[in-house]
PDBQT receptor file of N, H, CA, C and O in Angstrom, charges set to zero:
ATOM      1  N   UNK A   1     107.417 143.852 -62.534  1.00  0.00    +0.000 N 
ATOM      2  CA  UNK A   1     106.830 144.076 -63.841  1.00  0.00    +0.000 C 
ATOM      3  C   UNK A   1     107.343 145.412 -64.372  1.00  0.00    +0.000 C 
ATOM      4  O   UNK A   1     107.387 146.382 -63.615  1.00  0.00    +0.000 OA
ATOM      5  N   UNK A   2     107.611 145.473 -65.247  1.00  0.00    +0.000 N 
ATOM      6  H   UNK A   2     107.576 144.685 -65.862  1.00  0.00    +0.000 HD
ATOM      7  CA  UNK A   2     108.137 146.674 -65.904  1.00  0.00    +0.000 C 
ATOM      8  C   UNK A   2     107.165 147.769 -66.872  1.00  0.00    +0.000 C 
ATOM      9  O   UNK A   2     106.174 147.416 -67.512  1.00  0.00    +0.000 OA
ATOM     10  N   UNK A   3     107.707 149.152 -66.803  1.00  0.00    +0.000 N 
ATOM     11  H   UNK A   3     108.512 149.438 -66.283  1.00  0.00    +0.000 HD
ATOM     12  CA  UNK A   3     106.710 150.147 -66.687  1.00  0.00    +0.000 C 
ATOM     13  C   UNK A   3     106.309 149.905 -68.785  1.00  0.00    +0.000 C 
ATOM     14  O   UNK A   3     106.853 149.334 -69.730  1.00  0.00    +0.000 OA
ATOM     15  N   UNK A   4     105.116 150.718 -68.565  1.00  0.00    +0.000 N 
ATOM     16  H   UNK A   4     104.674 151.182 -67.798  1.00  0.00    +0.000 HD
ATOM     17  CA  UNK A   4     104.836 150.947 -70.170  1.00  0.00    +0.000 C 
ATOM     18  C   UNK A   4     105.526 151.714 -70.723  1.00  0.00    +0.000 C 
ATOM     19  O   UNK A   4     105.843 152.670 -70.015  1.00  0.00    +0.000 OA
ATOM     20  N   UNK A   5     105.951 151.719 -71.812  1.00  0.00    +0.000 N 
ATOM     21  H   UNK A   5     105.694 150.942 -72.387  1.00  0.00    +0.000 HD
ATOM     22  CA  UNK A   5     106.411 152.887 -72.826  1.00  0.00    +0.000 C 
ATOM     23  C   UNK A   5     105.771 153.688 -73.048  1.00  0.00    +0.000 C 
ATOM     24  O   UNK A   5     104.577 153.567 -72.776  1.00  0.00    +0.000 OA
ATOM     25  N   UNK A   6     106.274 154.913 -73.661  1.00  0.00    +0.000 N 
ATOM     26  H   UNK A   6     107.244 155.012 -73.882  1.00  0.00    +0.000 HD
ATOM     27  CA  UNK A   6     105.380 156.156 -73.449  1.00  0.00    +0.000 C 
ATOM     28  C   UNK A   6     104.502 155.815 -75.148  1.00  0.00    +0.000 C 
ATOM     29  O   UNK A   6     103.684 156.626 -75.581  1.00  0.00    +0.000 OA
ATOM     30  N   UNK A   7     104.778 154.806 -75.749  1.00  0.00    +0.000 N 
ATOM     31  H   UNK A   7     105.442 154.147 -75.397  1.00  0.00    +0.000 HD
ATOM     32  CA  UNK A   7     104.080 154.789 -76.878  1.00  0.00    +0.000 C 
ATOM     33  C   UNK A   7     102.894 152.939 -76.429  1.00  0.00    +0.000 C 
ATOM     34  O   UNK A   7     102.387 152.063 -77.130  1.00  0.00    +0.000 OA
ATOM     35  N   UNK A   8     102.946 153.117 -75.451  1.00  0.00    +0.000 N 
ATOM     36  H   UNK A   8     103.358 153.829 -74.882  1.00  0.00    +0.000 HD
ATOM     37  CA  UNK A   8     102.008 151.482 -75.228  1.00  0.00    +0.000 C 
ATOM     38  C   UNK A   8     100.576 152.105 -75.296  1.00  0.00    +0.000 C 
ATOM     39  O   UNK A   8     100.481 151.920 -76.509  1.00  0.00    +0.000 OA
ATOM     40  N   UNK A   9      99.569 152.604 -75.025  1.00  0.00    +0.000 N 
ATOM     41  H   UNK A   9      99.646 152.754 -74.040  1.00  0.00    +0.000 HD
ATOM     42  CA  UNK A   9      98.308 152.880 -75.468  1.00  0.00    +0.000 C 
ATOM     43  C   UNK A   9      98.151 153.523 -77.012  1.00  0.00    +0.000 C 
ATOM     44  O   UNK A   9      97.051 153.545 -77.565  1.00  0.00    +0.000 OA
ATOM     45  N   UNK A  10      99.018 153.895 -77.466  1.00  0.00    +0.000 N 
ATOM     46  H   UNK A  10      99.911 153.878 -77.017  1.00  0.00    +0.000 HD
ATOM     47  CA  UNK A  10      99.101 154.294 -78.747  1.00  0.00    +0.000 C 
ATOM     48  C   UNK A  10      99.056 152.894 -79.841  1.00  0.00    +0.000 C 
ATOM     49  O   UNK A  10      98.358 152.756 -80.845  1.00  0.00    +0.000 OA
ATOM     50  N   UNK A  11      99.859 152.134 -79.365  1.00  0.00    +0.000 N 
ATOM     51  H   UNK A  11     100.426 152.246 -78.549  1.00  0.00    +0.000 HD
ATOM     52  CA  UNK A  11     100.286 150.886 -79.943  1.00  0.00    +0.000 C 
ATOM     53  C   UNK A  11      99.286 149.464 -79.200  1.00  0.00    +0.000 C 
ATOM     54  O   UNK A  11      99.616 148.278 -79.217  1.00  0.00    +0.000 OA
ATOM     55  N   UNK A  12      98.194 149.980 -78.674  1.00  0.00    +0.000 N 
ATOM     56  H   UNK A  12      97.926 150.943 -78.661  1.00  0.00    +0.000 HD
ATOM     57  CA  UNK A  12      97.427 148.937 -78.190  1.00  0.00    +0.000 C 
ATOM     58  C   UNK A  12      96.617 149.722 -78.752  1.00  0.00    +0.000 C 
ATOM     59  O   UNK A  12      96.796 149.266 -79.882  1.00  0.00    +0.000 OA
ATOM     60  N   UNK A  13      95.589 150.830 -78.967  1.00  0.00    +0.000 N 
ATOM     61  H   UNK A  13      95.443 151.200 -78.050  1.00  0.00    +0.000 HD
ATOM     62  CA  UNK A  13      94.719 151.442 -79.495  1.00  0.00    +0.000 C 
ATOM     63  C   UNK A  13      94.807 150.897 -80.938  1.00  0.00    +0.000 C 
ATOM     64  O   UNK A  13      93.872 150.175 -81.285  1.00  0.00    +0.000 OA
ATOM     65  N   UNK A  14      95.834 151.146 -81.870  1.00  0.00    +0.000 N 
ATOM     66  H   UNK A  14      96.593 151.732 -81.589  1.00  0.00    +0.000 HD
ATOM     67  CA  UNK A  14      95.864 150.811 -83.291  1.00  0.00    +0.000 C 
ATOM     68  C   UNK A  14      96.056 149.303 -83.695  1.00  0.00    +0.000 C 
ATOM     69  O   UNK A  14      95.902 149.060 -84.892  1.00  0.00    +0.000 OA
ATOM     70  N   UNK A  15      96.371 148.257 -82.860  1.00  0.00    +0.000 N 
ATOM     71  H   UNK A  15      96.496 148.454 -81.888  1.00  0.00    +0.000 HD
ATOM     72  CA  UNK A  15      96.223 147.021 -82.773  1.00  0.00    +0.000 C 
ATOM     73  C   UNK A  15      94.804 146.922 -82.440  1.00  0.00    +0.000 C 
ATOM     74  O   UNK A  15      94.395 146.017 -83.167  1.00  0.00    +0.000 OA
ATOM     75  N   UNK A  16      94.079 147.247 -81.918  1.00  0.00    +0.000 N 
ATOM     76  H   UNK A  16      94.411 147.982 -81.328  1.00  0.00    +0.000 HD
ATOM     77  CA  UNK A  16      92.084 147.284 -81.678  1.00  0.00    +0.000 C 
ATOM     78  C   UNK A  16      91.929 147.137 -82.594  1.00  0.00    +0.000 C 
ATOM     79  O   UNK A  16      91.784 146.107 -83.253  1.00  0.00    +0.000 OA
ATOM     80  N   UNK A  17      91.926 148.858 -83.000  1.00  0.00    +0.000 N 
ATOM     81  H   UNK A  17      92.044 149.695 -82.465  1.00  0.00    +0.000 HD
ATOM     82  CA  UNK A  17      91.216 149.552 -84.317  1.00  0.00    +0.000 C 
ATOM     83  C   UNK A  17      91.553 148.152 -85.666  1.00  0.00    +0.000 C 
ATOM     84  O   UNK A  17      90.715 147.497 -86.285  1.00  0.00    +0.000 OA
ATOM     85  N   UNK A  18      92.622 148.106 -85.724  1.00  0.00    +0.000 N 
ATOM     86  H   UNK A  18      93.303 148.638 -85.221  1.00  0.00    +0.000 HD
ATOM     87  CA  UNK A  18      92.667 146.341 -86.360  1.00  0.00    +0.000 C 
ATOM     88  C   UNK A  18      92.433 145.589 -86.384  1.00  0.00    +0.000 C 
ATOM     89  O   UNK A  18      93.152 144.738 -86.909  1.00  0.00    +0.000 OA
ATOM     90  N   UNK A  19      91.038 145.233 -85.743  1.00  0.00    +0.000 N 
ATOM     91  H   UNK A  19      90.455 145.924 -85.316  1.00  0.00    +0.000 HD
ATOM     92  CA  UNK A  19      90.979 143.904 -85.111  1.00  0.00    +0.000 C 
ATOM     93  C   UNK A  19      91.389 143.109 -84.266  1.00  0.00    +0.000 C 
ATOM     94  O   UNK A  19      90.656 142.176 -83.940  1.00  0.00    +0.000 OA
ATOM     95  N   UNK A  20      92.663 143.259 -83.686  1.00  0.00    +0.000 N 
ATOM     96  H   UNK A  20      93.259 144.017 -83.951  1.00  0.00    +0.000 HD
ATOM     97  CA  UNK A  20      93.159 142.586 -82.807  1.00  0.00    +0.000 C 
ATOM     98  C   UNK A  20      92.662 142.513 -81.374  1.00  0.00    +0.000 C 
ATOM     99  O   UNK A  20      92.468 143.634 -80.905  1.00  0.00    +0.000 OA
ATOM    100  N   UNK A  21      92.397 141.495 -80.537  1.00  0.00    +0.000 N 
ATOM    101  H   UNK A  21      92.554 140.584 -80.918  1.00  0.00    +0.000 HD
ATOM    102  CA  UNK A  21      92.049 141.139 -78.999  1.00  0.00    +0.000 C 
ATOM    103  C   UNK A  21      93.468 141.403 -78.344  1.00  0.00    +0.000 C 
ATOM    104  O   UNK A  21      94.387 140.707 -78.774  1.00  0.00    +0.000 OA
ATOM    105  N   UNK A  22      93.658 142.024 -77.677  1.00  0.00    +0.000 N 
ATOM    106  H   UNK A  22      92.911 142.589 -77.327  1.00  0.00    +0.000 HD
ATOM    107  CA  UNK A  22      94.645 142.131 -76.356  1.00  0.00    +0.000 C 
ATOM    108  C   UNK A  22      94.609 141.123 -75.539  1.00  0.00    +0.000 C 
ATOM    109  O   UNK A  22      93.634 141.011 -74.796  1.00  0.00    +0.000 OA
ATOM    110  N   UNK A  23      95.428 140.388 -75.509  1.00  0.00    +0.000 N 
ATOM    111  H   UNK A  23      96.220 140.480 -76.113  1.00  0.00    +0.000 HD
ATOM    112  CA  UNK A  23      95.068 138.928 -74.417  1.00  0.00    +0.000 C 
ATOM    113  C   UNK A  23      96.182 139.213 -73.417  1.00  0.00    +0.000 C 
ATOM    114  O   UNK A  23      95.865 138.936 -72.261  1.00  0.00    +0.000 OA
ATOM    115  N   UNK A  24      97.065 139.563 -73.536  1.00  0.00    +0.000 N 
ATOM    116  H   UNK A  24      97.323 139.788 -74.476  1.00  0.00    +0.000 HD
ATOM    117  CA  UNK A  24      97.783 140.329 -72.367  1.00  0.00    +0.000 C 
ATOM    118  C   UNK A  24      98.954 141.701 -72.389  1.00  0.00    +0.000 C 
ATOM    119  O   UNK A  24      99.571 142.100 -73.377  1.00  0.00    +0.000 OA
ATOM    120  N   UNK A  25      99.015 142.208 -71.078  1.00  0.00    +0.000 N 
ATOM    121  H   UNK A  25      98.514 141.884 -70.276  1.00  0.00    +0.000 HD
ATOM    122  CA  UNK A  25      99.696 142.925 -71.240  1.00  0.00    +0.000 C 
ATOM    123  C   UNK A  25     101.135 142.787 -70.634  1.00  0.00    +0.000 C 
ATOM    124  O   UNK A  25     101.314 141.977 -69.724  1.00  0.00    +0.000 OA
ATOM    125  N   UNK A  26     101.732 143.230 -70.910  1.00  0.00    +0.000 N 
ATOM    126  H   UNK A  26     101.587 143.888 -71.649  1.00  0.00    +0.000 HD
ATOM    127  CA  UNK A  26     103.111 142.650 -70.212  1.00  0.00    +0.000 C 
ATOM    128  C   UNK A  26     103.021 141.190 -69.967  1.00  0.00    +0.000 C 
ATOM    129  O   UNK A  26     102.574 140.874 -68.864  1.00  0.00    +0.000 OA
ATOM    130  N   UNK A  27     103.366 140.217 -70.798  1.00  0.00    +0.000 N 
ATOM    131  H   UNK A  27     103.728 140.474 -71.694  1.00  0.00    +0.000 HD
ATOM    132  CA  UNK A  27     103.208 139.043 -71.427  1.00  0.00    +0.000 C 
ATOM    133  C   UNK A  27     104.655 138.291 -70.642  1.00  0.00    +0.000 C 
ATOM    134  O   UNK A  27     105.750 138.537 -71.149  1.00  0.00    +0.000 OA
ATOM    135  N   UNK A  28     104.597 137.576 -69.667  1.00  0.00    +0.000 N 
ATOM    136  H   UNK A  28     103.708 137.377 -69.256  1.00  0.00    +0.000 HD
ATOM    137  CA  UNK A  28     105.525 136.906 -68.940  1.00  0.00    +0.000 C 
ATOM    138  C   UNK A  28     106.068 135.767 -69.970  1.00  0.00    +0.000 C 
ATOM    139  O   UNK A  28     105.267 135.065 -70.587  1.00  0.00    +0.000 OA
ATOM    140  N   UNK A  29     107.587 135.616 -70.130  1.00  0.00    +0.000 N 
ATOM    141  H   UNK A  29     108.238 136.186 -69.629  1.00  0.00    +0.000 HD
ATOM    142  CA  UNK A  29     107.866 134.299 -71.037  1.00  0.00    +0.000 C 
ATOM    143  C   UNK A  29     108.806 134.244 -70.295  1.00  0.00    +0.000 C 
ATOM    144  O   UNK A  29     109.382 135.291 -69.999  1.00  0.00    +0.000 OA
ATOM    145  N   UNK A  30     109.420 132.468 -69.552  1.00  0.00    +0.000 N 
ATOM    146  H   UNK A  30     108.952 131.618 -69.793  1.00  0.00    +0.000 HD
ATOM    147  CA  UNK A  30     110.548 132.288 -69.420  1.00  0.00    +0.000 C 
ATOM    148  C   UNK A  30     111.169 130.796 -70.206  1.00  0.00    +0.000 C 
ATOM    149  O   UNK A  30     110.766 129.634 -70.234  1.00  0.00    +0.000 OA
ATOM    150  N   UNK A  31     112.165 131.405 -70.709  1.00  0.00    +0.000 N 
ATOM    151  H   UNK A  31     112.493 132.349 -70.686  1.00  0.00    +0.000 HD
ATOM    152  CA  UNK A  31     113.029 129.927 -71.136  1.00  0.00    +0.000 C 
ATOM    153  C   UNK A  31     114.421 130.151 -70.824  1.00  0.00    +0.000 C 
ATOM    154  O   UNK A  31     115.241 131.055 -70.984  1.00  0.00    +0.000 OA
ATOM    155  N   UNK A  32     114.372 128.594 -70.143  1.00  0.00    +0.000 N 
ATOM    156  H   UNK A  32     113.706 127.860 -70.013  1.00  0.00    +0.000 HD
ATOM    157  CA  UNK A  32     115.441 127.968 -69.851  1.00  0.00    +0.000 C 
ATOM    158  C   UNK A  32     115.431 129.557 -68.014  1.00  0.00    +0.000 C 
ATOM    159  O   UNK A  32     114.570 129.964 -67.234  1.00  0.00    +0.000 OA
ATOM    160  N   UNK A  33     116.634 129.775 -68.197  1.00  0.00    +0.000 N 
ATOM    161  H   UNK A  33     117.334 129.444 -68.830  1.00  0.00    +0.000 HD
ATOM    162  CA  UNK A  33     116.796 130.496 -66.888  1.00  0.00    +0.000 C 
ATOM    163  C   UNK A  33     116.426 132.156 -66.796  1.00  0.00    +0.000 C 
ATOM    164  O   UNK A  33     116.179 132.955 -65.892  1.00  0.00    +0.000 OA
ATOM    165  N   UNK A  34     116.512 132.184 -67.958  1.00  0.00    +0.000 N 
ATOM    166  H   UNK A  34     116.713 131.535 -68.692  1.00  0.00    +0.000 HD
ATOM    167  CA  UNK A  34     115.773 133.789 -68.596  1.00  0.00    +0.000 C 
ATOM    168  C   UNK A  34     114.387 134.204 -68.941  1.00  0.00    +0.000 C 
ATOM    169  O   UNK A  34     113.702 133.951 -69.933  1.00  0.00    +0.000 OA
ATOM    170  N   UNK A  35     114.094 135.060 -67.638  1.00  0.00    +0.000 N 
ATOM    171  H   UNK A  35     114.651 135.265 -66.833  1.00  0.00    +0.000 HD
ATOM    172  CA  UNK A  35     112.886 135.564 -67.413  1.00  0.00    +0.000 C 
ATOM    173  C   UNK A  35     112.634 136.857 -68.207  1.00  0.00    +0.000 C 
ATOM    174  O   UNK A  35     113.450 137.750 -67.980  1.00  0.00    +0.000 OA
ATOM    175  N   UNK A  36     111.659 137.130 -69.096  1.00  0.00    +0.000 N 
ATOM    176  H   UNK A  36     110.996 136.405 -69.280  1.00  0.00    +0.000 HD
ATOM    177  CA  UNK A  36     111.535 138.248 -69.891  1.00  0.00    +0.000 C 
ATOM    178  C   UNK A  36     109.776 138.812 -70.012  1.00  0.00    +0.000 C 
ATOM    179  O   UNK A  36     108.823 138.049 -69.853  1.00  0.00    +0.000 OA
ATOM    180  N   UNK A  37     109.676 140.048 -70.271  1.00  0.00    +0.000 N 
ATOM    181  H   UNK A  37     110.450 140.668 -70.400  1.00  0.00    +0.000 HD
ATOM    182  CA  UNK A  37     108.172 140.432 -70.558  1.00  0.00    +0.000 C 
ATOM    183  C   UNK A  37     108.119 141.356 -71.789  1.00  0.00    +0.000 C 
ATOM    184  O   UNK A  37     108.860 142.279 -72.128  1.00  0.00    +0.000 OA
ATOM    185  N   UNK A  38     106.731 140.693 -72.499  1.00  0.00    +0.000 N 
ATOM    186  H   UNK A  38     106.129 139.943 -72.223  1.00  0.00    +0.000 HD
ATOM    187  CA  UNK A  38     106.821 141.134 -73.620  1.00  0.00    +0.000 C 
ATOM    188  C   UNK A  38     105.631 142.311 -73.467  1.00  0.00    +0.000 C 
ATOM    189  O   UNK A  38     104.856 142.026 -72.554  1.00  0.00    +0.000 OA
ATOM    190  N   UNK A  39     105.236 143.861 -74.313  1.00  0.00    +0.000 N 
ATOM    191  H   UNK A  39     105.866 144.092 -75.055  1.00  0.00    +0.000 HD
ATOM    192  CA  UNK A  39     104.747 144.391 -73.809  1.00  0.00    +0.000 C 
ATOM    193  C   UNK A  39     103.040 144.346 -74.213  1.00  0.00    +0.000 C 
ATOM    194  O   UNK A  39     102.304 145.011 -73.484  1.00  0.00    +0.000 OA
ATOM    195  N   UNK A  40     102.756 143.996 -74.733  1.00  0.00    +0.000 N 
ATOM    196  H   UNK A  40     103.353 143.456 -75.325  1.00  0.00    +0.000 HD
ATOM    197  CA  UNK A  40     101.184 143.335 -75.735  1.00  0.00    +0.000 C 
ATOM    198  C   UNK A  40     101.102 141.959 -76.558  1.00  0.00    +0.000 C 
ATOM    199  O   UNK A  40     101.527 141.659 -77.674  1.00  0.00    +0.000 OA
ATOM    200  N   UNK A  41     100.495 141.337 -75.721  1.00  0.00    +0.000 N 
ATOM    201  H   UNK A  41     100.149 141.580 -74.815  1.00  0.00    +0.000 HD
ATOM    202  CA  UNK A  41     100.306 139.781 -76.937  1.00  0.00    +0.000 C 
ATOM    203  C   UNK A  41      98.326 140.113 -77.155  1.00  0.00    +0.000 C 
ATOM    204  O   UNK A  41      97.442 140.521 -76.403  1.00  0.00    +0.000 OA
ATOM    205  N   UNK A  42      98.394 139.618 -78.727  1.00  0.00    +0.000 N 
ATOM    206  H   UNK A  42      99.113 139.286 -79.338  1.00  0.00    +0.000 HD
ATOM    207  CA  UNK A  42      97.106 139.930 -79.323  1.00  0.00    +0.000 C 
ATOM    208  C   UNK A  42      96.694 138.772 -79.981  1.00  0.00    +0.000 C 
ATOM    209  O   UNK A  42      97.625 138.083 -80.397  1.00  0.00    +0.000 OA
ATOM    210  N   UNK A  43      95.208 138.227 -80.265  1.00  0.00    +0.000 N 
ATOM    211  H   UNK A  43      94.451 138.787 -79.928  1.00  0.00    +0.000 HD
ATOM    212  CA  UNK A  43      95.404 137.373 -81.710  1.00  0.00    +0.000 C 
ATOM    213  C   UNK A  43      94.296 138.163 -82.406  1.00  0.00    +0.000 C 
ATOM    214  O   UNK A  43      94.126 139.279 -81.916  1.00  0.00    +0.000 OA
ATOM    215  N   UNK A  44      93.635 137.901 -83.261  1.00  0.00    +0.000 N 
ATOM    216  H   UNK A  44      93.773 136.994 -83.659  1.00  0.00    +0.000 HD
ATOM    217  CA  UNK A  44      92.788 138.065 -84.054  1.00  0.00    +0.000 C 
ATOM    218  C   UNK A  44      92.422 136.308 -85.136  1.00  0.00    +0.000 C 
ATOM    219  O   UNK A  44      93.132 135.555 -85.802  1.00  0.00    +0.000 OA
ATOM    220  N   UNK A  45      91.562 136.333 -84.917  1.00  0.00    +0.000 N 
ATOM    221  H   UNK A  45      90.985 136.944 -84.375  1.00  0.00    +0.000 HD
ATOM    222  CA  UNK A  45      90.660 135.008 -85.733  1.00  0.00    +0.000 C 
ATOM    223  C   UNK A  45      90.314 135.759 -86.578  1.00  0.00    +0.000 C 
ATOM    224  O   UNK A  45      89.911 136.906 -86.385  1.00  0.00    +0.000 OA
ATOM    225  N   UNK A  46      90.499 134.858 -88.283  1.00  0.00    +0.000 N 
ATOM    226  H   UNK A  46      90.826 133.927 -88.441  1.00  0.00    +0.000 HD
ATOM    227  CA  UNK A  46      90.169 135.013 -89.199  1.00  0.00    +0.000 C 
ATOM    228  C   UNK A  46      88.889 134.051 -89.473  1.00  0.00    +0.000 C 
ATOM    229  O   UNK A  46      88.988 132.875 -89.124  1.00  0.00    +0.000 OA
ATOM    230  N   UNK A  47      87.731 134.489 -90.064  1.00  0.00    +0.000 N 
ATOM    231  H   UNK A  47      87.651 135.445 -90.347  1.00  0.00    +0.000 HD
ATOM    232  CA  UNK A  47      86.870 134.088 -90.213  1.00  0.00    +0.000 C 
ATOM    233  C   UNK A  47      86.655 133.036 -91.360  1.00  0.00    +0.000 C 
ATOM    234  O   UNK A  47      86.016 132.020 -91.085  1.00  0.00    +0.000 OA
ATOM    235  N   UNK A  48      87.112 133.203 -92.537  1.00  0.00    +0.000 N 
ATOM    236  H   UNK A  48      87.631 134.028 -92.760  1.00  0.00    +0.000 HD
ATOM    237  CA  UNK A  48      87.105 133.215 -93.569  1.00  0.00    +0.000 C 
ATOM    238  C   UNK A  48      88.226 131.249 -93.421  1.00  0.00    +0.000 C 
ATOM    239  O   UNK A  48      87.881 130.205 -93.974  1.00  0.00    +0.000 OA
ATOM    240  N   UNK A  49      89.178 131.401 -92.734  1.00  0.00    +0.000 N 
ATOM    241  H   UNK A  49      89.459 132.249 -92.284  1.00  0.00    +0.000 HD
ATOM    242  CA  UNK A  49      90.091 130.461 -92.453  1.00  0.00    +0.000 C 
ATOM    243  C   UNK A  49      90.017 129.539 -91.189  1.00  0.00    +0.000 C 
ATOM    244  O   UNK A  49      90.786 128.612 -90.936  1.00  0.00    +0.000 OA
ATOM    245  N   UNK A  50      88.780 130.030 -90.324  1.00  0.00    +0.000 N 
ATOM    246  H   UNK A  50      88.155 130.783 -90.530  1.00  0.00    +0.000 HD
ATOM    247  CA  UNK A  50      89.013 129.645 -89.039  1.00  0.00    +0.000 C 
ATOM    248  C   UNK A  50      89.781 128.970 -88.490  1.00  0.00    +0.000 C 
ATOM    249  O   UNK A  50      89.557 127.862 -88.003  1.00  0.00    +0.000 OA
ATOM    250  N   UNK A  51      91.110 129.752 -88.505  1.00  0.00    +0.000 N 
ATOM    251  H   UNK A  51      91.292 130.652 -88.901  1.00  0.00    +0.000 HD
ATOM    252  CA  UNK A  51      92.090 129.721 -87.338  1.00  0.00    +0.000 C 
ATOM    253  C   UNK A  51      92.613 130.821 -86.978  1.00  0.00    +0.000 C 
ATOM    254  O   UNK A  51      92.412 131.791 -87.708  1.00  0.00    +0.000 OA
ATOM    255  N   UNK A  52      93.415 130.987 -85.779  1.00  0.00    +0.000 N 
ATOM    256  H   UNK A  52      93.578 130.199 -85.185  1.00  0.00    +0.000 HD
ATOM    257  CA  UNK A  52      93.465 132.128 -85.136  1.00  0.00    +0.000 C 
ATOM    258  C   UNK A  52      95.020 132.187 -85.495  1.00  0.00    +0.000 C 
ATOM    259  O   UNK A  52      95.831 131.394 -85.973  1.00  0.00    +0.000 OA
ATOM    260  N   UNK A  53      95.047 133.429 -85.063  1.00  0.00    +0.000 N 
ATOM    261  H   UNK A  53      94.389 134.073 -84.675  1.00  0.00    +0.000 HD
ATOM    262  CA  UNK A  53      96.697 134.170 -85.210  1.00  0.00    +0.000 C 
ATOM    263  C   UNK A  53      97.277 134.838 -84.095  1.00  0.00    +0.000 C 
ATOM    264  O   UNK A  53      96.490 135.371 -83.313  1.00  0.00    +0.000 OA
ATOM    265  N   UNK A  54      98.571 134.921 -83.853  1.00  0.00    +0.000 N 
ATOM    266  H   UNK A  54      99.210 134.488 -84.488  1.00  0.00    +0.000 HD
ATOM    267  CA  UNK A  54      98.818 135.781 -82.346  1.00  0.00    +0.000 C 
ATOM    268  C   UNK A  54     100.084 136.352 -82.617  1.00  0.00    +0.000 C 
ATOM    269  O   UNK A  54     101.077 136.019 -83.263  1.00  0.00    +0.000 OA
ATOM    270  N   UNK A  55      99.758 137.267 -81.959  1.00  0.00    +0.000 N 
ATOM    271  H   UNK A  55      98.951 137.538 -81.434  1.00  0.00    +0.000 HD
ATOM    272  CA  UNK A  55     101.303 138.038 -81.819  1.00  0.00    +0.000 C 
ATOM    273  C   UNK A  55     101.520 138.263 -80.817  1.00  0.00    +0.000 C 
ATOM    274  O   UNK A  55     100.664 138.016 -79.968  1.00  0.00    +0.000 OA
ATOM    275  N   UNK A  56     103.007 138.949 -80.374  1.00  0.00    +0.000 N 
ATOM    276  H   UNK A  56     103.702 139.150 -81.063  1.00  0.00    +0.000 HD
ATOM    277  CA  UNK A  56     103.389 139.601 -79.100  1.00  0.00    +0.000 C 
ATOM    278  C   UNK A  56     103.908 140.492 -79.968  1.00  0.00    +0.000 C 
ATOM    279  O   UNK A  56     104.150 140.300 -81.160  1.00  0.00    +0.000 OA
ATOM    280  N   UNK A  57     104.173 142.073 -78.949  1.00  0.00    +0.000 N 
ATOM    281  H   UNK A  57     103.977 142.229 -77.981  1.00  0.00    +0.000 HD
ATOM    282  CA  UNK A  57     104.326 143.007 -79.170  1.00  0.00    +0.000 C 
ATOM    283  C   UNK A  57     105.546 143.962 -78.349  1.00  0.00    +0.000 C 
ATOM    284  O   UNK A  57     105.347 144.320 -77.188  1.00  0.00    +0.000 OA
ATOM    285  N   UNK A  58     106.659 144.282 -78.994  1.00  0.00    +0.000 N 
ATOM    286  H   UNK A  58     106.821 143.991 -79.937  1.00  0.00    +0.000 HD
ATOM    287  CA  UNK A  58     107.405 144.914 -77.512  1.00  0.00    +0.000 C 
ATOM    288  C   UNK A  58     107.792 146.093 -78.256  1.00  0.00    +0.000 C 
ATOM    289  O   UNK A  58     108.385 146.064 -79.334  1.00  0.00    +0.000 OA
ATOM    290  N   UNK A  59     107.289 147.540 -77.388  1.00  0.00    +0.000 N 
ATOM    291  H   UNK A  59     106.807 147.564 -76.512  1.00  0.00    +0.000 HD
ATOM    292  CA  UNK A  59     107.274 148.621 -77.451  1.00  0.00    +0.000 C 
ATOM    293  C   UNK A  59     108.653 149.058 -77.333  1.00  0.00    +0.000 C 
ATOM    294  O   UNK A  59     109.455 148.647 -76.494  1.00  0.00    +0.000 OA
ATOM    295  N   UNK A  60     108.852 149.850 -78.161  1.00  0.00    +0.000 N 
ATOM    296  H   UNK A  60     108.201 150.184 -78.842  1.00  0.00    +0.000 HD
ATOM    297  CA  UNK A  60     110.514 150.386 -77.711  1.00  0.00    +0.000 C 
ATOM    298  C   UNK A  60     110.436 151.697 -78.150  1.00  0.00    +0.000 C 
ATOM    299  O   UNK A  60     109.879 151.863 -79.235  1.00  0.00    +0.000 OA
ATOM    300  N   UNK A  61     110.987 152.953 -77.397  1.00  0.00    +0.000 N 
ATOM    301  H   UNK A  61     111.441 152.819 -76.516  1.00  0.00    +0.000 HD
ATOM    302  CA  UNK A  61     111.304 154.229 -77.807  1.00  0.00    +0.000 C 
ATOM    303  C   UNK A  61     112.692 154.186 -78.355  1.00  0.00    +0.000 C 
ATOM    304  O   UNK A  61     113.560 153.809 -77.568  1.00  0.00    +0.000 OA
ATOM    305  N   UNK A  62     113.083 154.534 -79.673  1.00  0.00    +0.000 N 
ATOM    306  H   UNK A  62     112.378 154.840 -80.312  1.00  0.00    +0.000 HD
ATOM    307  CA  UNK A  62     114.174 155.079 -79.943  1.00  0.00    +0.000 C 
ATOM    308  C   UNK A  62     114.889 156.197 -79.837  1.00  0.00    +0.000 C 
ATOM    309  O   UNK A  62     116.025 156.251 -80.309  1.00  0.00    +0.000 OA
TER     310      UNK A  62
């Protein structure tokens, strides 16, 4: 599993404060033969529409 970025609690804190649920962290996806991790997947349900929304999230320092 690969380490956090020095900006991943920064960038999971302000995804909260938004509403967003953290449903995982370092988010395992593989297709086909390529194994990859993404660094925050979130959704947030809209009320108003009831259906939900999701994202993944991958932290990068430039």
């Amino acid at each position: 599993m690969p380490a956090k970025d020095l900006f991943h609690k920064t960038v999971k804190t302000a995804l909260e404060k938004d509403g967003w649920t953290i449903t995982d962290e370092h988010l395992f996806i593989k297709i086909d033969s390529i194994d990859f991790y993404i660094d925050l997947a979130a959704k947030r349900m809209l009320a108003a529409e009831k259906a939900g929304q999701k994202i993944a999230v991958e932290i990068k320092l430039s």
